[in-house]
C-alpha positions in Angstrom: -22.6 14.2 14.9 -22.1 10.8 13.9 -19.5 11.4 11.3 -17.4 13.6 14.2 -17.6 10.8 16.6 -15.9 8.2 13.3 -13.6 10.6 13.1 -12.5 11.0 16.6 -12.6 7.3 17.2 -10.4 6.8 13.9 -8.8 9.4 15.3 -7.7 7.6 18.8 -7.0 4.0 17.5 -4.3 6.1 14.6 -2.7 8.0 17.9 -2.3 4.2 20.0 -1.0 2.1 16.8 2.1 2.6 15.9 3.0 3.7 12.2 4.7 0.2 11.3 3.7 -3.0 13.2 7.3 -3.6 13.2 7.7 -0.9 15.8 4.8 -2.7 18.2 6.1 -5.7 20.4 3.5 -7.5 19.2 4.0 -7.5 15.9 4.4 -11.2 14.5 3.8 -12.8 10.6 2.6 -16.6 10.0 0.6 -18.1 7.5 -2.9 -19.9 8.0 -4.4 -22.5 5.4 -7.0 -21.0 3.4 -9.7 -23.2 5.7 -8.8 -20.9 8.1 -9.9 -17.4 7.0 -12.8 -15.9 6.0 -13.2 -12.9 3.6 -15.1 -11.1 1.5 -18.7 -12.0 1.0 -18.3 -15.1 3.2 -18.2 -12.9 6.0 -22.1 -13.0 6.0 -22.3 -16.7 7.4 -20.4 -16.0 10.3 -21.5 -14.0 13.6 -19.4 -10.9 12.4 -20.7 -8.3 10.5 -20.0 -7.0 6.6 -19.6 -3.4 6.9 -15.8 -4.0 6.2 -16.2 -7.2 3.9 -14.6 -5.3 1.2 -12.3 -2.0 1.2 -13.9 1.4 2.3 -12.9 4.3 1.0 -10.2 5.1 3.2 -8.8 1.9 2.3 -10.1 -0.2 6.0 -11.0 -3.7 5.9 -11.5 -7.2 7.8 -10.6 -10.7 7.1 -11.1 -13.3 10.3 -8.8 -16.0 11.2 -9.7 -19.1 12.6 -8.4 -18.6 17.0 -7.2 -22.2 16.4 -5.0 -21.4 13.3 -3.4 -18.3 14.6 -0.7 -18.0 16.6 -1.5 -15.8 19.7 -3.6 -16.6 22.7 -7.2 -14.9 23.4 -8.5 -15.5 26.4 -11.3 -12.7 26.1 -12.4 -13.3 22.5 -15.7 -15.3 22.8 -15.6 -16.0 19.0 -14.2 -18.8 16.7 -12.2 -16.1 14.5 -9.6 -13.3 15.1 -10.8 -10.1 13.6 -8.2 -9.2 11.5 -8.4 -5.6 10.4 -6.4 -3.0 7.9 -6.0 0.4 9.2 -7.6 3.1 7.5 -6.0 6.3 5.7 -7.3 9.6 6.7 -7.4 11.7 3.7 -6.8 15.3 5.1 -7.3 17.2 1.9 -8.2 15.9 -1.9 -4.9 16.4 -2.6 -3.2 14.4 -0.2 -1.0 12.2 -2.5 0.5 10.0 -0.2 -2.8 9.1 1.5 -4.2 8.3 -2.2 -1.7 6.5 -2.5 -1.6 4.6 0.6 -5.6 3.4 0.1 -4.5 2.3 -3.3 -1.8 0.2 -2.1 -4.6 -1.2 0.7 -6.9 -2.3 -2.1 -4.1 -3.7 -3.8 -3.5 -5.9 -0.8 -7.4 -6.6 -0.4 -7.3 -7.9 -4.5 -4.3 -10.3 -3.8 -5.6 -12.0 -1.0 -9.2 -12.3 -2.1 -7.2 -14.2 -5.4 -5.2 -16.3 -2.5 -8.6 -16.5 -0.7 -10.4 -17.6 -4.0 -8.0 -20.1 -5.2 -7.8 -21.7 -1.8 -4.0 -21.0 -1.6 -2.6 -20.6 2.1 -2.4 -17.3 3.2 0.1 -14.7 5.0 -0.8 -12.5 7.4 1.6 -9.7 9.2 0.1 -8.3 11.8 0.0 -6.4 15.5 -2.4 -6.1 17.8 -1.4 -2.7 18.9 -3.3 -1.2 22.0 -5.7 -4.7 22.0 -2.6 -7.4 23.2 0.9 -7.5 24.7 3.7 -10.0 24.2 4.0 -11.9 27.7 7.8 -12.9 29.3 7.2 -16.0 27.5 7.1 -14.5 24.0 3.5 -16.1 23.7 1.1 -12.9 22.1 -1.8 -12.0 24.5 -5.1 -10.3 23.3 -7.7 -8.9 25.5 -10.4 -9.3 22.3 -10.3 -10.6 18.9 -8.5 -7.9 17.5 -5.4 -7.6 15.1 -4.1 -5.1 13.1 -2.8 -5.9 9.0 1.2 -4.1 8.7 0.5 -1.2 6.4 1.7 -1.6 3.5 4.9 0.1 2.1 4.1 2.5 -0.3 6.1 4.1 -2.8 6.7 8.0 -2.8 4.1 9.6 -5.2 
């Protein structure tokens, strides 16, 4: 029962996101200072949890930015980060290439930013926050949480 609810709810936030954050009004790309974002283990010694510290098997993940560092407003997020998360990748049948392919390319983004992260190097992030923001009349990005949404990554035909 619990695994048919994960699915349906996977299930509902893949049928409101568009497939490229380019397509979604709210899409927008800046870069933080490492001090800003947390990842990885270090997700522990915040108020957030670790389920998706690192990549799951369908490729999903978080990293949190610092509210201060970021450049959207949100108003309705009582923490001190933005959750940012990667969509996951639905495999349909062990078979499905493309989906393989598209949690490999995930993990690949994962690895290089956990090096970024590591080596203390400022970081990129090109995001959308899909069903959870808008983009006002002013252009400012509006959230009604704390959560964005990675741009998934291109991935190259199998």
């Amino acid at each position: 029962m619990m695994i048919r609810r994960y699915l349906l709810s996977v299930a509902a936030t893949l049928s409101v996101c568009p497939a490229h954050a380019s397509d979604d009004p709210t899409h927008i790309a800046f870069n933080v200072p490492r001090e800003a974002v947390v990842m990885g283990q270090d997700i522990a010694r915040t108020d957030w949890p670790t389920r998706l510290a690192k990549p799951s098997a369908e490729g999903q993940f978080e990293v949190l930015v610092r509210k201060t560092a970021a450049p959207v407003v949100a108003p309705g997020c009582n923490s001190a980060y933005l959750l940012v998360r990667m969509p996951a990748s639905v495999l349909t049948s062990s078979h499905d290439l493309a989906t393989q392919a598209a949690i490999r390319q995930k993990r690949i983004v994962f690895d290089r930013m956990l090096q970024d992260y590591d080596a203390r190097r400022p970081m990129r992030f090109d995001v959308f926050a899909g069903p959870y923001g808008h983009r006002a009349p002013d252009g400012q990005i509006v959230l009604t949480g704390c959560n964005l949404f990675f741009e998934e990554p291109t991935v190259p035909p199998p």
